[in-house]
N, C-alpha and C positions, 0 to 999 in steps of 0.2 A: 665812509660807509658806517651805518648805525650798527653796533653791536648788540646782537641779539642774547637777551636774558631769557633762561630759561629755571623753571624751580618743579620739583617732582616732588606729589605729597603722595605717600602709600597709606591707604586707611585698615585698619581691624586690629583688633584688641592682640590677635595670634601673633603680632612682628613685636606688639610690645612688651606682650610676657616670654617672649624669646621662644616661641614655640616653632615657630618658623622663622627662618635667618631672609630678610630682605634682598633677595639676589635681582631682581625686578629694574631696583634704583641704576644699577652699577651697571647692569644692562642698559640699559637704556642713556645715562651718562655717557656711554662709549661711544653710542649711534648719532648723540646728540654734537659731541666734539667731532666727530668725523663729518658732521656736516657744517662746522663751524659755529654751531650754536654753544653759550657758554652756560652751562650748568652752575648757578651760584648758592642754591641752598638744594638740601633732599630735607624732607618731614615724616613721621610717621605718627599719627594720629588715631585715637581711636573709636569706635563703632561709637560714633556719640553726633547728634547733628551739631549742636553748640560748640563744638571742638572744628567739624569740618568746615563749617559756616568759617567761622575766626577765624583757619589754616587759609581758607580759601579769600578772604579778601585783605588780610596782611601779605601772600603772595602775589594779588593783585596789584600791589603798593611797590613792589620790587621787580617783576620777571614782565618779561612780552609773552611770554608760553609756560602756561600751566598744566602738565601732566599728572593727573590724577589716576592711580592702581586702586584696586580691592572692593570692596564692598557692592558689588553688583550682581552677586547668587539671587536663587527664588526664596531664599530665608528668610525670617523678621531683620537677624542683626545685618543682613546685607542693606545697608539705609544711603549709601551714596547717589543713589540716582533722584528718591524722591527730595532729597537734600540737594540737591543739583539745580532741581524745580521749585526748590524755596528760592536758592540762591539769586535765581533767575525770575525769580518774580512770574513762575509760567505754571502751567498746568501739564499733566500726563497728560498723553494720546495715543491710542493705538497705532501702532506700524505697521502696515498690511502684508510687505517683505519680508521682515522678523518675524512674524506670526508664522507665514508661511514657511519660513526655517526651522522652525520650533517644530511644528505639526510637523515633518519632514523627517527630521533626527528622530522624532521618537516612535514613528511609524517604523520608520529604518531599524529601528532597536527593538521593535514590537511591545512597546511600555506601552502603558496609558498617560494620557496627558493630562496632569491634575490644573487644578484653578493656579496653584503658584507658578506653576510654568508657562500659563498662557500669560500671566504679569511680566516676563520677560520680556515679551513686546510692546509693553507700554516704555515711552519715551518722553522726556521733556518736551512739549512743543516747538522752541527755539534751537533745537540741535540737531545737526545732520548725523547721519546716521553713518557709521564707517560698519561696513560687513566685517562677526565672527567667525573667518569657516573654520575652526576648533571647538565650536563652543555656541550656546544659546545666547549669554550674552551680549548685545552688538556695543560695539564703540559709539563713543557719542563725541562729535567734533560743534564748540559752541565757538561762536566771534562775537564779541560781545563789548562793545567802546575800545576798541583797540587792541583787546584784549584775545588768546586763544587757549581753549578750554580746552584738554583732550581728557576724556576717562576713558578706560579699559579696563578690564578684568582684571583681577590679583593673581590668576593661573597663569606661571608665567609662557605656558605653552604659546595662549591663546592672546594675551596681551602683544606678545613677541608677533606671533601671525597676523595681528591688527596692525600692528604697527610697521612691522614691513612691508605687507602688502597695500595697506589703506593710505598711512600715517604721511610717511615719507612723500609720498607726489603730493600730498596737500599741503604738508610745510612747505615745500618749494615753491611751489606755486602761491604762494603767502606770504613768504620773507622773502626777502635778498639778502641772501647772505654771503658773508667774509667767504675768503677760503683760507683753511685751516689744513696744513701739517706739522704732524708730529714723525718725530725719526728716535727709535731708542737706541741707546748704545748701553751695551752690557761690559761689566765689570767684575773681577771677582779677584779674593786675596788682598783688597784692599777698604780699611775703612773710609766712611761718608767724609769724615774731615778731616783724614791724610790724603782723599780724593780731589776733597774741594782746593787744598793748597797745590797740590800738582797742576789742578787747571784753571786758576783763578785768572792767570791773565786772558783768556778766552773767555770766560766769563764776564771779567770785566766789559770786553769788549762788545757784548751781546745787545742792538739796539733794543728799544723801546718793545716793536712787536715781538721780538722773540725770547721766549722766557726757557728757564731749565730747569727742572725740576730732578732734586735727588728724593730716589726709591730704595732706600737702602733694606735689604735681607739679610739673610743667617747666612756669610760668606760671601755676598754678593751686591752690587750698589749697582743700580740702572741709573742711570742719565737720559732723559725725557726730553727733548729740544721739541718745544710747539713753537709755530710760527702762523699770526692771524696777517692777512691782506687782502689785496682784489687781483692781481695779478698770481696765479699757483705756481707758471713755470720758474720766472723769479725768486717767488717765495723758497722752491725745491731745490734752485742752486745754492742761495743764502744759506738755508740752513743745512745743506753737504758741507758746505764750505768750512762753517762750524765745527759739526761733527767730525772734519776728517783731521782741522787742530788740536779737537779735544782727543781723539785717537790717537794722537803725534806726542801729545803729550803724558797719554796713560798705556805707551803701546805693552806694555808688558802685565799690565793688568786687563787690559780688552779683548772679548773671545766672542764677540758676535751681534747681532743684534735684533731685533723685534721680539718671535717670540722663543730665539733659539734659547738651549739650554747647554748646559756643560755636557749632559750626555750625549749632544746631538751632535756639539762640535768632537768630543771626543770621537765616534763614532765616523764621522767624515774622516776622520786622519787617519782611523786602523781602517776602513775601507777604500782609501784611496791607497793603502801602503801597502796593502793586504794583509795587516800585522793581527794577530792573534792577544786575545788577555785575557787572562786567569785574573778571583778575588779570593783572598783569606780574609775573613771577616771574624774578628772578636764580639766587641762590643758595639758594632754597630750594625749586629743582627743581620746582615742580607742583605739594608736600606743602598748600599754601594752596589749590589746587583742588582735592584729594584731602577737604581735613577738609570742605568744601562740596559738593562731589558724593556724599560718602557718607549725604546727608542724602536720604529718600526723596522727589522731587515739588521737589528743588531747578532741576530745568530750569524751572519756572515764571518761577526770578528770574537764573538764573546763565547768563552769554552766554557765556560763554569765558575762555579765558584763553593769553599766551602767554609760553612758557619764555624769556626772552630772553639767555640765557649769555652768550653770545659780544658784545662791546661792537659789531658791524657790524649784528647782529638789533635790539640797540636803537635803533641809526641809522636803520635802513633799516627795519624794520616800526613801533618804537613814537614813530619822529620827533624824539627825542634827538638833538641838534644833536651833529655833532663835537665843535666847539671845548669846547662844554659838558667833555667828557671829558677833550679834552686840556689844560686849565686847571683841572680839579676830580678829574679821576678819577671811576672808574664807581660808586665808594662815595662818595659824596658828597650833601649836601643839593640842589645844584644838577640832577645827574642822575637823584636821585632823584622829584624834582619834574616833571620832562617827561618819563617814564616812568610814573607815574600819570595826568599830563593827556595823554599820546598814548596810552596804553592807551585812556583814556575815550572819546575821541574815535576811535580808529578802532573801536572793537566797540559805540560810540553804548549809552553806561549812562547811570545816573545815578548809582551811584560805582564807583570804580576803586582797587585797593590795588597798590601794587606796591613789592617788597623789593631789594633789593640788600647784600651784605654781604661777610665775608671769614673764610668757614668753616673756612680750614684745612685741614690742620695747616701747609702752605706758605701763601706770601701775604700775611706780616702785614707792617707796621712801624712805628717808633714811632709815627708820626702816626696811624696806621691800625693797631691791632691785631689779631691774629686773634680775633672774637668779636666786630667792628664790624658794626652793622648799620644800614642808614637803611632806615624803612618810609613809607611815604607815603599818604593816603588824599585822591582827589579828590572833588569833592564838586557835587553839582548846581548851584548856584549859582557854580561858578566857583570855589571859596577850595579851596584844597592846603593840609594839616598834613599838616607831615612832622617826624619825631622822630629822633633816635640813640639807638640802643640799646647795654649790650655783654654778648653773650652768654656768655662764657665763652670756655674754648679748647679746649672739647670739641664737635668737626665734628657729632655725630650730635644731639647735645643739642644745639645752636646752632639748626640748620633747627628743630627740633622745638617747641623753647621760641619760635624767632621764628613761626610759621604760630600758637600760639595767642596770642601779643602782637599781632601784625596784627591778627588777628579780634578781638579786646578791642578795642583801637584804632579799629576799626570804629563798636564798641559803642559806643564813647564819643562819638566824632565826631558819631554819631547821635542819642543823648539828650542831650547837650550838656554830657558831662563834664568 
């Protein structure tokens, strides 16, 4: 079966002076591999016909499907369509449909219709027309030597509702395509290339159509197993079969998979236990009760939490002995330890995490550098682990990467890793 090439060019000057970030591509990338079409290049181009023209038939020379975003407003700089009609060697022609969509929306909105808006219905002659119902602009679907043209809109509202509603039955109906799964397997507390030695010999083993791709994050590595073929059910046993080796062999690192997250899986284990947690948060502001609270129905298990910055809030609300500090300092295993057992004890859980560290970019020293962190996890029966970490010496990645090693740590304390 022929593999389908596909290449997405977004046009306007606004993705290239960063004024707008490209979320369009990545979208539509996603919709494209879930149908098994292979996305090999994205471009971003700008308001210039001489740019779009070249974009567009160097893509011609590489892709079966050319998707084309942006430049399709009632403005001067929106130039893709009449550039469309160069490309095409064809001339505009009124739409009688689009017209009357136009006239419609703005009746409905009680505006007047000026002359730029009735140009919205003008269209290449050689293109069918795919309905905007977001928006005046319509989609335009060209075939052209083998080739397949799609433009839409640069709003990603309205490009999306063309493309779902319109887009989809016409590629099908156009290609034969592979069939394509993907399975992600999540990972955390371990790095990309202590990951990849753990499971290299299932890797090894991976034929031809199934590739693995590592995603690695701040405390976190996905494993990506796609598989292209013509039989799916097949396809869907093969690559479990995979996945449940590469599990076998990272089980102590594995917490879930597609789009779960640490707080979700957290969140299933004090809901299913019916167990309660408290946070004490130093230096990592809240961001540990943020990745918990954003989980839907977490007030079932999550009592609170409190920011404790200031070394007097840890005295004085979480029961952190003075001396403690002044013989250990607030980064320390000592004051890390009665900062999770007073957190637990005053919001009454049955566990309690609490961080403390030294984010930076002030505040490090030898003994203590910037990117120290101590996390703590108390525990129903009375026993405290508490670990040091070091996070680096970048402030914003530090909290970040520390709030999903906490919650791992959780993980762990929990199933007794």
């Amino acid at each position: 079966m022929k593999e389908i090439i596909a290449e997405i060019i977004t046009v306007g000057d606004e993705i290239l002076i960063g004024q707008i970030v490209d979320t369009n591509s990545a979208w539509l990338g996603s919709q494209l591999s879930e149908m098994g079409i292979r996305v090999k290049q994205i471009s971003s181009v700008s308001d210039n016909a001489a740019h779009i023209l070249n974009s567009l038939k160097e893509a011609a020379t590489r892709a079966d499907l050319i998707l084309i975003t942006g430049g399709l407003g009632p403005t001067k700089d929106d130039i893709t369509k009449n550039t469309l009609a160069q490309y095409f060697h064809t001339e505009m022609v009124l739409h009688p449909a689009t017209l009357r969509r136009v006239e419609e929306i703005f009746s409905t909105r009680n505006l007047p219709m000026l002359d730029v808006n009735h140009m919205q219905a003008y269209v290449p002659a050689n293109c069918t027309v795919v309905e905007n119902s977001k928006g005046t602009a319509p989609g335009m679907w060209f075939d052209e030597e083998g080739k397949v043209y799609m433009s839409m809109p640069g709003v990603p509202s309205e490009m999306k509702s063309i493309f779902t509603e319109g887009v989809i039955a016409k590629l099908h109906q156009r290609f034969i395509m592979p069939s394509i799964r993907h399975r992600t397997l999540l990972t955390a507390g371990i790095g990309e290339s202590f990951l990849a030695e753990k499971i290299k010999d299932v890797e090894n083993k991976l034929p031809e159509h199934i590739k693995l791709a590592y995603l690695p994050g701040l405390g976190q590595v996905r494993l990506r197993l796609t598989g292209y073929g013509e039989d799916a059910n097949a396809l869907d046993l093969e690559i479990a079969n995979f996945a449940e080796q590469i599990k076998s062999k990272a089980s102590s690192y594995f917490y879930g998979e597609g789009d779960d997250t640490l707080g979700k899986y957290i969140g299933r284990l004090f809901a299913q236990q019916q167990w309660t947690l408290s946070i004490a948060e130093s230096f990592t502001g809240g961001y540990i009760s943020h990745l918990i609270t954003e989980v839907p129905g977490s007030s079932s298990y999550f009592v609170g939490a409190l920011v404790a910055y200031d070394n007097e809030v840890k005295i004085k609300e979480l029961g952190v002995h003075r001396q403690t500090i002044i013989d250990h300092g607030s980064v320390s295993e000592q004051t890390i330890i009665e900062m999770a057992e007073g957190c637990r004890k005053a919001l009454n859980t049955h566990y309690a995490i609490a961080t403390s560290g030294v984010a930076g970019p002030e505040g490090g020293t030898e003994a203590k550098p910037i990117g120290t962190c101590w996390i703590a996890i108390a525990c129903p029966d009375g026993k405290t682990i508490a670990k040091k970490y070091h996070m680096g010496n970048d402030r914003h990645n530090t909290i970040l990467r520390s709030g999903i090693v906490a919650l791992d740590m959780l993980r762990k304390v929990i199933e007794g890793l």
